[in-house]
ChimeraX commands (.cxc) that place a marker at each C-alpha (Angstrom):
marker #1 position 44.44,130.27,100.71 radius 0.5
marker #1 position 46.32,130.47,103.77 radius 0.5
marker #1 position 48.34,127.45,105.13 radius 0.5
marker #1 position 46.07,127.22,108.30 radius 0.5
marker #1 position 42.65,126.68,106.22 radius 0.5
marker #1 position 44.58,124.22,103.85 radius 0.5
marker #1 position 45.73,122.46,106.90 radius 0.5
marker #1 position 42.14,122.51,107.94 radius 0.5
marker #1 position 40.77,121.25,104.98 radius 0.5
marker #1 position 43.42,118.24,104.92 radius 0.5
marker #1 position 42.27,117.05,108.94 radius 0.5
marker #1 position 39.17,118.49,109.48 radius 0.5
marker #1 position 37.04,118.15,105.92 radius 0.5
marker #1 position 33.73,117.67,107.45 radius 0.5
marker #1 position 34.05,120.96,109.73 radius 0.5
marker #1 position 35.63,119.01,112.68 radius 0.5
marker #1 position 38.85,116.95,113.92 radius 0.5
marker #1 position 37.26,113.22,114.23 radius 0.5
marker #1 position 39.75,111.43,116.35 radius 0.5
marker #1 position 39.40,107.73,116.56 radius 0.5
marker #1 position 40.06,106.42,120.37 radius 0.5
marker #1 position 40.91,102.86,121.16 radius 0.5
marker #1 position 39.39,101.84,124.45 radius 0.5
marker #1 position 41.05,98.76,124.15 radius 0.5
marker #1 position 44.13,99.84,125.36 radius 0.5
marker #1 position 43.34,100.86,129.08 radius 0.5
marker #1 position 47.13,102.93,129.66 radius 0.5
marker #1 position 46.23,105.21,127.34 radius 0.5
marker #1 position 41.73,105.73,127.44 radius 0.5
marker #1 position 39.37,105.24,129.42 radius 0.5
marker #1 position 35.41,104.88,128.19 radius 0.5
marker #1 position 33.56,107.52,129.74 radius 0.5
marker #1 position 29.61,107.91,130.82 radius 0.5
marker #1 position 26.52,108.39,128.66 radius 0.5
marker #1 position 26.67,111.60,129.68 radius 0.5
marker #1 position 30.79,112.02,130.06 radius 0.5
marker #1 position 33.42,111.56,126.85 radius 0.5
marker #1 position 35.96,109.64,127.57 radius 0.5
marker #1 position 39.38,110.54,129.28 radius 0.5
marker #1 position 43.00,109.87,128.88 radius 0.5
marker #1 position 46.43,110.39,127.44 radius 0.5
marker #1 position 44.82,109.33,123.52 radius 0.5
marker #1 position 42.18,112.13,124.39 radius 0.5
marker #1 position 44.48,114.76,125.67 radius 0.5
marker #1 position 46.36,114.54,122.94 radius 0.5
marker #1 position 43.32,114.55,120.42 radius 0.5
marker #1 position 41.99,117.68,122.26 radius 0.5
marker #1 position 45.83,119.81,121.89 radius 0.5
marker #1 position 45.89,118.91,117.94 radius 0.5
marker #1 position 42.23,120.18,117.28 radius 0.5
marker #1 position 43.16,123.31,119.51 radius 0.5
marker #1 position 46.23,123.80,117.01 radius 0.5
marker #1 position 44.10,123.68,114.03 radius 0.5
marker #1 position 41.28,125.48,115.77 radius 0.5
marker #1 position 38.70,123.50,114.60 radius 0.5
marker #1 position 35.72,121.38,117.31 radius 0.5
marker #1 position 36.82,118.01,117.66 radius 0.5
marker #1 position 34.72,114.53,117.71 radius 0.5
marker #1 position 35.98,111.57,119.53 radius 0.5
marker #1 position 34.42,108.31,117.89 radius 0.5
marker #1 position 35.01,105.19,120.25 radius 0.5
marker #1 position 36.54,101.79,119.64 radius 0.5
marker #1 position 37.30,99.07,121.29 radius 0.5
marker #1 position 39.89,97.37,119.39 radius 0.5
marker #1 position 43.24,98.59,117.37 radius 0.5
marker #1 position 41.76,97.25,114.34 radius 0.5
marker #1 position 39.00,99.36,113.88 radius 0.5
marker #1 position 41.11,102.21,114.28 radius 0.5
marker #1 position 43.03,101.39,111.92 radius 0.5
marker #1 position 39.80,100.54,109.75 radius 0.5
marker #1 position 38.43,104.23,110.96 radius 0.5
marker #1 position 41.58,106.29,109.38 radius 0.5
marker #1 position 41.96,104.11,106.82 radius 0.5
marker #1 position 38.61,104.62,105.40 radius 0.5
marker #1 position 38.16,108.24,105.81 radius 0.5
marker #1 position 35.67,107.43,108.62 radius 0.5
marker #1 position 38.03,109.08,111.27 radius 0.5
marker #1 position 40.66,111.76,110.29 radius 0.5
marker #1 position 43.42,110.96,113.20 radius 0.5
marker #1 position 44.46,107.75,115.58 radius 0.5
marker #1 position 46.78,106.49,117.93 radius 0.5
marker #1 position 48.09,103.23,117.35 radius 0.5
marker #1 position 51.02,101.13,118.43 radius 0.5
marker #1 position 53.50,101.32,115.17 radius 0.5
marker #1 position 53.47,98.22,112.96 radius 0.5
marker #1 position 54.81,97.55,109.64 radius 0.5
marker #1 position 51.60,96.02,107.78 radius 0.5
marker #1 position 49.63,99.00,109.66 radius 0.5
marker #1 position 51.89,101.35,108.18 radius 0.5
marker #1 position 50.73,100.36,104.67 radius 0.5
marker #1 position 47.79,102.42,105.02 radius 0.5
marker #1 position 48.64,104.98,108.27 radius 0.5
marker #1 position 51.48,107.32,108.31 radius 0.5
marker #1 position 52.82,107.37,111.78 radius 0.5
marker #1 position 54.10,109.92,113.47 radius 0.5
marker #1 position 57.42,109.16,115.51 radius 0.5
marker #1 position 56.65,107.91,118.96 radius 0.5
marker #1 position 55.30,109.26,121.84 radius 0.5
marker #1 position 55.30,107.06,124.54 radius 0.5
marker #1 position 56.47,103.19,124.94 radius 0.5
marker #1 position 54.78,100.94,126.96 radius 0.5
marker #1 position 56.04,97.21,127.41 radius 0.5
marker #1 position 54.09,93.89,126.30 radius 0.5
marker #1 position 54.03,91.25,128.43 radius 0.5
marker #1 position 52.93,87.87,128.88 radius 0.5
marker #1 position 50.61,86.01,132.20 radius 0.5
marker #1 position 50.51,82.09,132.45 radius 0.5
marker #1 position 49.05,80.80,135.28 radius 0.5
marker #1 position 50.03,80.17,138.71 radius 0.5
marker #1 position 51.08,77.04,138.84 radius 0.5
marker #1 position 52.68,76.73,134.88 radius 0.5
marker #1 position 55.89,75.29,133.92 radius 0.5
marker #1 position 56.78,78.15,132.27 radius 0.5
marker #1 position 59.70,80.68,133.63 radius 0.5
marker #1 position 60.25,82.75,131.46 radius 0.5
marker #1 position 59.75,84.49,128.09 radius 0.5
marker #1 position 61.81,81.91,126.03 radius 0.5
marker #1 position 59.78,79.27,127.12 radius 0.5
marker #1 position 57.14,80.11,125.55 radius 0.5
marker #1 position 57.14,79.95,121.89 radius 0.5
marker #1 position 57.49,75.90,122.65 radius 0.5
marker #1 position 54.82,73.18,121.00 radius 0.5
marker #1 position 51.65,72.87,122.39 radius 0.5
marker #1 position 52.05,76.11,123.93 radius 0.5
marker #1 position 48.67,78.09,123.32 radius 0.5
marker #1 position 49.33,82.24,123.46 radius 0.5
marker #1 position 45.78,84.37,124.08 radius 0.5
marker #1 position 45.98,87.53,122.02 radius 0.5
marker #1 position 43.37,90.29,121.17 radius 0.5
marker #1 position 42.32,90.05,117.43 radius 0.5
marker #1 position 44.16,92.38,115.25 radius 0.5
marker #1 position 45.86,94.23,118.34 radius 0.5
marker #1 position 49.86,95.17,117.86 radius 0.5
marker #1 position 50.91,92.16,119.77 radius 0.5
marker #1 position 48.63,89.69,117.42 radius 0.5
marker #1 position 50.79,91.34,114.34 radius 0.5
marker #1 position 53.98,91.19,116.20 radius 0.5
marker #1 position 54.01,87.83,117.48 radius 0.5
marker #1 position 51.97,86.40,113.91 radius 0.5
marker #1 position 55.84,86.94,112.82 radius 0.5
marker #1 position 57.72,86.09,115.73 radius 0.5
marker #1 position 55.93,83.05,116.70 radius 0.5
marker #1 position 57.37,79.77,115.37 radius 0.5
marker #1 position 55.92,77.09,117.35 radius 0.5
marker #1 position 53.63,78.36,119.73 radius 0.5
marker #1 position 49.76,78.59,118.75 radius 0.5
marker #1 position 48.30,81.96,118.84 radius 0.5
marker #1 position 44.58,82.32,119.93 radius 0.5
marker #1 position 42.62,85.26,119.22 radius 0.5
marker #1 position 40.36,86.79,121.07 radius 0.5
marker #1 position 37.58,88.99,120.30 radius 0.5
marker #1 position 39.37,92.03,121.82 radius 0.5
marker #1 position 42.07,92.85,123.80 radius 0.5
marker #1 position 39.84,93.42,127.05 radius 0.5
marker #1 position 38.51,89.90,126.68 radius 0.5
marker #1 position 41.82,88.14,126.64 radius 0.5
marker #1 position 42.39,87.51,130.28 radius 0.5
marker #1 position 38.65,85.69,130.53 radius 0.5
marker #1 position 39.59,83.60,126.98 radius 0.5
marker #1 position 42.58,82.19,128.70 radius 0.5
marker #1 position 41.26,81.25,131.97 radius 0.5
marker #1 position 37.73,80.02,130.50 radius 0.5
marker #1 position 39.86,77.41,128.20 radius 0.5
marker #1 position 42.72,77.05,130.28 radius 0.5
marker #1 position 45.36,78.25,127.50 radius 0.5
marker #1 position 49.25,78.20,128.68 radius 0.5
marker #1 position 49.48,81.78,128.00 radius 0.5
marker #1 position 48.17,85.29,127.55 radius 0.5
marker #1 position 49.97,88.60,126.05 radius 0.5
marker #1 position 48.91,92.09,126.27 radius 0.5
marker #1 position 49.84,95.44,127.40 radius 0.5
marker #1 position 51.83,94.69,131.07 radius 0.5
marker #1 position 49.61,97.30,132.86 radius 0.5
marker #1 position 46.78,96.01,131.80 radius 0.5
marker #1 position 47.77,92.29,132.97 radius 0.5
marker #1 position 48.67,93.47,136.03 radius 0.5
marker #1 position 45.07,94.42,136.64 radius 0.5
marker #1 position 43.31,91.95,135.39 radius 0.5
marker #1 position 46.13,89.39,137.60 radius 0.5
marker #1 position 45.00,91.19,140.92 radius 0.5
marker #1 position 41.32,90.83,140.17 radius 0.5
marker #1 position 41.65,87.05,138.97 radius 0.5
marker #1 position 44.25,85.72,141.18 radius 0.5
marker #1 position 46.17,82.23,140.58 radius 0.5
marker #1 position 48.41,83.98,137.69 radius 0.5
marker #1 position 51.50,85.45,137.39 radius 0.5
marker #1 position 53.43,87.66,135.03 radius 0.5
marker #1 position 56.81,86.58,133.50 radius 0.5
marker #1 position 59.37,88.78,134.18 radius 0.5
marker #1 position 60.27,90.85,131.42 radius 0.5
marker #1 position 58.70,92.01,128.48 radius 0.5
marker #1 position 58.74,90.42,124.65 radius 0.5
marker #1 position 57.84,93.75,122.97 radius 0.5
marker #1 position 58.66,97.73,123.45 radius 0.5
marker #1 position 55.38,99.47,121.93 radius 0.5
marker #1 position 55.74,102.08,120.14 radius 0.5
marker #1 position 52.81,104.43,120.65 radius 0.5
marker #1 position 52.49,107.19,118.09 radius 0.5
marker #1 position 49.46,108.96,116.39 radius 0.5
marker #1 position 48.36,108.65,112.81 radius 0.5
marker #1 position 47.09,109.46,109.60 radius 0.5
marker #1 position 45.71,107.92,106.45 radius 0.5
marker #1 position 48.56,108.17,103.86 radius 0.5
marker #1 position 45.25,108.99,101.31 radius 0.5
marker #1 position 45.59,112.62,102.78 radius 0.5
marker #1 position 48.77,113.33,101.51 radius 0.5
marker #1 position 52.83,113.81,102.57 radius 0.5
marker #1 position 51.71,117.21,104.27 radius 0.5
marker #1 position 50.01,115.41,106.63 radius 0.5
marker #1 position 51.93,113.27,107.75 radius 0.5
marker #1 position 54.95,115.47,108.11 radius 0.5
marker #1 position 52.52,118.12,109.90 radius 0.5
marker #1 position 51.30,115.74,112.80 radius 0.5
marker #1 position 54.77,114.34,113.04 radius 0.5
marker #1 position 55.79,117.98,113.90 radius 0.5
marker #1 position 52.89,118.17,116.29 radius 0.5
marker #1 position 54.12,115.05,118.47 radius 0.5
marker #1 position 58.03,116.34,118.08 radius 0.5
marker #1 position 57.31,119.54,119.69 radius 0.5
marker #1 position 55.13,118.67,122.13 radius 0.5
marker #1 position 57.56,116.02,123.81 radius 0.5
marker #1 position 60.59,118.15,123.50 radius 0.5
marker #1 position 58.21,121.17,125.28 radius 0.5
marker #1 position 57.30,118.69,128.08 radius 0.5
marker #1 position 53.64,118.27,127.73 radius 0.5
marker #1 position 53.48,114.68,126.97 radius 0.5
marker #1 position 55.34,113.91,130.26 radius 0.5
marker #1 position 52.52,116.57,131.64 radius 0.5
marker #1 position 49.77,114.62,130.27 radius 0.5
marker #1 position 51.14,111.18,131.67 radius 0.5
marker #1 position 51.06,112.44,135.05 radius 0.5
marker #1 position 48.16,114.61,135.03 radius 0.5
marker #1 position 46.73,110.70,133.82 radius 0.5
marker #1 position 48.47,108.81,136.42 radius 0.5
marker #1 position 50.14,106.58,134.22 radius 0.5
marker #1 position 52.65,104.32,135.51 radius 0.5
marker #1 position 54.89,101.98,133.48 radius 0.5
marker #1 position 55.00,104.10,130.47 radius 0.5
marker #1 position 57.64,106.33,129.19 radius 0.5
marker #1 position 57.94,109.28,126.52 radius 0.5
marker #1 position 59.76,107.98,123.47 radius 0.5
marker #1 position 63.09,108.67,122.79 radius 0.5
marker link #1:1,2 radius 0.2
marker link #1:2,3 radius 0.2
marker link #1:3,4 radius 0.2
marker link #1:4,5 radius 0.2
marker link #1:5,6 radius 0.2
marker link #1:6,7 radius 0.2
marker link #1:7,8 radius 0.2
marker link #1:8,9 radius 0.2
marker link #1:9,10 radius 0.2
marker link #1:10,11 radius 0.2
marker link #1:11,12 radius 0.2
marker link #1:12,13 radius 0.2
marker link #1:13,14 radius 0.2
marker link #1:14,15 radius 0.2
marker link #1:15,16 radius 0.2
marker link #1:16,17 radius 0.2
marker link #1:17,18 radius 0.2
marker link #1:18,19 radius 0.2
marker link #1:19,20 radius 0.2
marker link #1:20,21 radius 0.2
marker link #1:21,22 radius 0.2
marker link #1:22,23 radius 0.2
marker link #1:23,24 radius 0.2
marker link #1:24,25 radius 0.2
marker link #1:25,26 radius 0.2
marker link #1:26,27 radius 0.2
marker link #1:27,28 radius 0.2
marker link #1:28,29 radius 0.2
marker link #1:29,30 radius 0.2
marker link #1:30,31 radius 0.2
marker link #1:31,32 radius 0.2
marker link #1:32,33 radius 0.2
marker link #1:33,34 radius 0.2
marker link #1:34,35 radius 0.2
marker link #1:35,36 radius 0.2
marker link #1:36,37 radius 0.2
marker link #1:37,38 radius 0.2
marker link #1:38,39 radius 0.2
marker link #1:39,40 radius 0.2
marker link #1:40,41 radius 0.2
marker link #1:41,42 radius 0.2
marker link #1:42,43 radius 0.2
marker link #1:43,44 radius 0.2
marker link #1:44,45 radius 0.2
marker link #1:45,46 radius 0.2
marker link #1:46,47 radius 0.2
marker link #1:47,48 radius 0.2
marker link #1:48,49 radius 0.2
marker link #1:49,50 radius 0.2
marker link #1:50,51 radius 0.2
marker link #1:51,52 radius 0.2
marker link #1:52,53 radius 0.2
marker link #1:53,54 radius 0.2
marker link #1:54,55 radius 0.2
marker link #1:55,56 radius 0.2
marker link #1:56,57 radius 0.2
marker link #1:57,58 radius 0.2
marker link #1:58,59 radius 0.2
marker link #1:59,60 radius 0.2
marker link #1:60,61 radius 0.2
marker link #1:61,62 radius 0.2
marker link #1:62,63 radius 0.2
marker link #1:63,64 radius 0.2
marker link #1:64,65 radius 0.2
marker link #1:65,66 radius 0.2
marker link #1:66,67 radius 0.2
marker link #1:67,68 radius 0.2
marker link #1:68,69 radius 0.2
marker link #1:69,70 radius 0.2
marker link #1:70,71 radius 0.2
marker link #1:71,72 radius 0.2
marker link #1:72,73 radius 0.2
marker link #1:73,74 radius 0.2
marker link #1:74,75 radius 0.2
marker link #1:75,76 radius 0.2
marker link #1:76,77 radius 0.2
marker link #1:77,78 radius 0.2
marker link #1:78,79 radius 0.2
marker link #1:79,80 radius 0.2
marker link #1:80,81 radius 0.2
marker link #1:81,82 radius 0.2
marker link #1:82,83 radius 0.2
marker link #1:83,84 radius 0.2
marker link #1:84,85 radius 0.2
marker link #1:85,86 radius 0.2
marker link #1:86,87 radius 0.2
marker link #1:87,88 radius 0.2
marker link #1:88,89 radius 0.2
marker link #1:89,90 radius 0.2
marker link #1:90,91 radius 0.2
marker link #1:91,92 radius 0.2
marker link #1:92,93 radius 0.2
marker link #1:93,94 radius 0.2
marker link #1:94,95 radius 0.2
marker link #1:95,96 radius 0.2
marker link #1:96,97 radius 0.2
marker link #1:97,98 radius 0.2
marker link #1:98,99 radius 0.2
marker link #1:99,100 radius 0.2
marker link #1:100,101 radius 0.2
marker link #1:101,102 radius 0.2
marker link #1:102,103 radius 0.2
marker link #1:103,104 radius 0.2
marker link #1:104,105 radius 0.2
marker link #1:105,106 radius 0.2
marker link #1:106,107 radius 0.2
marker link #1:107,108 radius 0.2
marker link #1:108,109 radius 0.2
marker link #1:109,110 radius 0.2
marker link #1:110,111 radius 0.2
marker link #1:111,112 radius 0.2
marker link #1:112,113 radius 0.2
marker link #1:113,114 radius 0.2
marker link #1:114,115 radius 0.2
marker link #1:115,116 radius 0.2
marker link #1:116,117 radius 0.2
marker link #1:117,118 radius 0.2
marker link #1:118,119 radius 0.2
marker link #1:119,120 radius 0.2
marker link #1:120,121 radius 0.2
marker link #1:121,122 radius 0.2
marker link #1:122,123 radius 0.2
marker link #1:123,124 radius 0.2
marker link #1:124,125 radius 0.2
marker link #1:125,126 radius 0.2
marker link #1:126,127 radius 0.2
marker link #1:127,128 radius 0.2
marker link #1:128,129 radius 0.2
marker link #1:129,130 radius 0.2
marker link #1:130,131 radius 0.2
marker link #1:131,132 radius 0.2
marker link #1:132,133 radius 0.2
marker link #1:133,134 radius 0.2
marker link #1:134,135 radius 0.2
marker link #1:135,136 radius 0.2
marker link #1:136,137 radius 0.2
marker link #1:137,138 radius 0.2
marker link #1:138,139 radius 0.2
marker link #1:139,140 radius 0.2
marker link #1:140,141 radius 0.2
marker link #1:141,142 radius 0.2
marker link #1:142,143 radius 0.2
marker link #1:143,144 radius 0.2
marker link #1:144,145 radius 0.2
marker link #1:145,146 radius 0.2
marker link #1:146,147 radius 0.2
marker link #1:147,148 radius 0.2
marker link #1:148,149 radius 0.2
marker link #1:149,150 radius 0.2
marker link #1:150,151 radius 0.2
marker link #1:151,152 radius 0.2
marker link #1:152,153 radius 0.2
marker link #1:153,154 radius 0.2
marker link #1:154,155 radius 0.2
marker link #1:155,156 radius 0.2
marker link #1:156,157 radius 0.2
marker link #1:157,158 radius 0.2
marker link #1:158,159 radius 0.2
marker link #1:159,160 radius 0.2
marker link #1:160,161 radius 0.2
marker link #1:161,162 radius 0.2
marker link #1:162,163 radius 0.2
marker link #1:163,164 radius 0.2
marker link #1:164,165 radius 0.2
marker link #1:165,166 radius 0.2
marker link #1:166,167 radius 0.2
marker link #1:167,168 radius 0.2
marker link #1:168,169 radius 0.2
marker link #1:169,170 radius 0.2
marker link #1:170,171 radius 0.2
marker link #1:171,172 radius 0.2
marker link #1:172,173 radius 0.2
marker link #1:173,174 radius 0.2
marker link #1:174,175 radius 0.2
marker link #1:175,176 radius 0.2
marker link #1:176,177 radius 0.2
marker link #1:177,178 radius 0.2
marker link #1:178,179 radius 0.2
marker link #1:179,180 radius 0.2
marker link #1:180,181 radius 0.2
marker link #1:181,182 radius 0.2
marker link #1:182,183 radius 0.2
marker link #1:183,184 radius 0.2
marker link #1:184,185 radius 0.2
marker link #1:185,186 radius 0.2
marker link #1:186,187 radius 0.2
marker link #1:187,188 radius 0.2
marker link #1:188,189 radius 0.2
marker link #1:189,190 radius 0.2
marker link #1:190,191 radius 0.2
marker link #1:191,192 radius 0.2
marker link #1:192,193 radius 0.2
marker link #1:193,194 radius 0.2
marker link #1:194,195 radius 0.2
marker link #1:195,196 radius 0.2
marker link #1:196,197 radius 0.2
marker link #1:197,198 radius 0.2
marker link #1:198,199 radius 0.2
marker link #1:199,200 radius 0.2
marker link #1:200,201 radius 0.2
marker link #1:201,202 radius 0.2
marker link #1:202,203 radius 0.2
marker link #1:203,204 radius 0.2
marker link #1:204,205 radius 0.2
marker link #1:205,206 radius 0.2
marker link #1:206,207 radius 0.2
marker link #1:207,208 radius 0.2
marker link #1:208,209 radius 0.2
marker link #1:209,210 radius 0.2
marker link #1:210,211 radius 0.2
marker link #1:211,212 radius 0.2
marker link #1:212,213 radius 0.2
marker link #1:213,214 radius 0.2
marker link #1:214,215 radius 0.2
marker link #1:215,216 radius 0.2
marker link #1:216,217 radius 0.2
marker link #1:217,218 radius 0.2
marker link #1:218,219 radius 0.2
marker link #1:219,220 radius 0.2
marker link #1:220,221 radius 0.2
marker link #1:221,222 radius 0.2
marker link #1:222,223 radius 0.2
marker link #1:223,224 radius 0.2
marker link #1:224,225 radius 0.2
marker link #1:225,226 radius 0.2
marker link #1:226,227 radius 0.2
marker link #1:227,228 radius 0.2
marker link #1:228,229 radius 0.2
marker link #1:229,230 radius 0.2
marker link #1:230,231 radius 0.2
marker link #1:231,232 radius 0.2
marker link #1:232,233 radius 0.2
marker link #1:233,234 radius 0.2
marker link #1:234,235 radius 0.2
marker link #1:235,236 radius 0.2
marker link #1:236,237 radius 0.2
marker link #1:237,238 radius 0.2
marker link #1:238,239 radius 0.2
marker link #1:239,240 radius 0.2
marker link #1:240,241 radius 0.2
marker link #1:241,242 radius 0.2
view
């Protein structure tokens, strides 16, 4: 058996590449029409790896990082793209990086607060999407601060100005947005987390795997097309990884 149809076999058992695509994460996908899959970096990069292994690819749609994770983790989907996280990397084995985007955090207009070390302080409330990379990063970080969840990532913005909570974290682009459609907020300057975006696999399918998509995302940044698919995107505020 040739390496290409074990290699097949390994990502593709069903016949096809299903890649899991978080929507909750605008940088990096956008949802699409009924009619229309969706569209971004994620995607691009889902359609190059089923090219490699020439096999038809499926895109199944989240909207949260969690059920990504759940998706790969399960056998449900055979790759993701996920921010890398420690506890997530129980069950996924991440590639290395392939773009960083910042975290950042929006209070409102008219807070006390100045700046990102002001805000793990009592009775300081932070608004994070359930299960997203900056609800496991700041779960550890955290000391004093209260961390609210809500149901998603996209929803964050709305829980924080519906109940009035001191703060709300997410991906920096994606704040920015939702600040210029809301009005009366402000980002702090700064960011309190680099995230590292890279793709994945469930550990389940073996070390071949893991080291084979790793390869994948190595020599597509070193041939430029990552930087190519940022652009052809229009992504701004995120970088290739080093």
């Amino acid at each position: 058996m040739s390496e290409n149809l074990d290699l097949k076999n390994i990502f593709a058992p069903t016949g096809e590449l299903r890649a899991v695509i978080n929507l909750g994460n605008a940088v990096l996908a956008k949802a699409g029409t009924k009619k229309e899959d969706p569209t971004g970096v994620t995607v691009d990069l889902a359609k190059k790896f089923a090219l490699q292994l020439d096999v038809p690819l499926k895109l199944i749609t989240v909207l949260k990082a969690a059920d990504a994770v759940n998706y790969v983790a399960t056998a449900k989907a055979d790759i993701g793209f996920f921010a890398v996280d420690p506890e997530r990397a129980e069950l996924i084995s991440f590639t290395q990086p392939y773009v960083t985007i910042q975290g950042a955090y929006l209070v409102h207009e008219n807070s006390p607060i100045q700046s990102l070390d002001e805000v793990d302080q009592k009775d300081n409330h932070i608004v994070v999407g359930h299960g997203s990379a900056y609800d496991l990063y700041l779960s550890r970080a955290i000391k004093h601060a209260e961390i609210i969840r809500a149901p998603s990532s996209q929803e964050v913005v709305n829980h924080f100005l519906a109940h009035h909570f001191e703060v709300a974290a997410g991906v920096r682009q994606q704040l920015e947005m939702d600040a210029a459609l809301v009005g009366g907020v402000r980002l702090l300057p700064g960011h309190f987390m680099e995230i590292q975006q890279a793709m994945g696999v469930a550990k389940t399918r073996g070390k071949l795997a893991g080291e084979y998509l790793n390869q994948f995302v190595r020599l597509i940044k070193e041939s430029g097309e990552v930087h190519q698919i940022l652009d052809d995107n229009q992504v701004k505020g995120a970088a290739v990884a080093d």
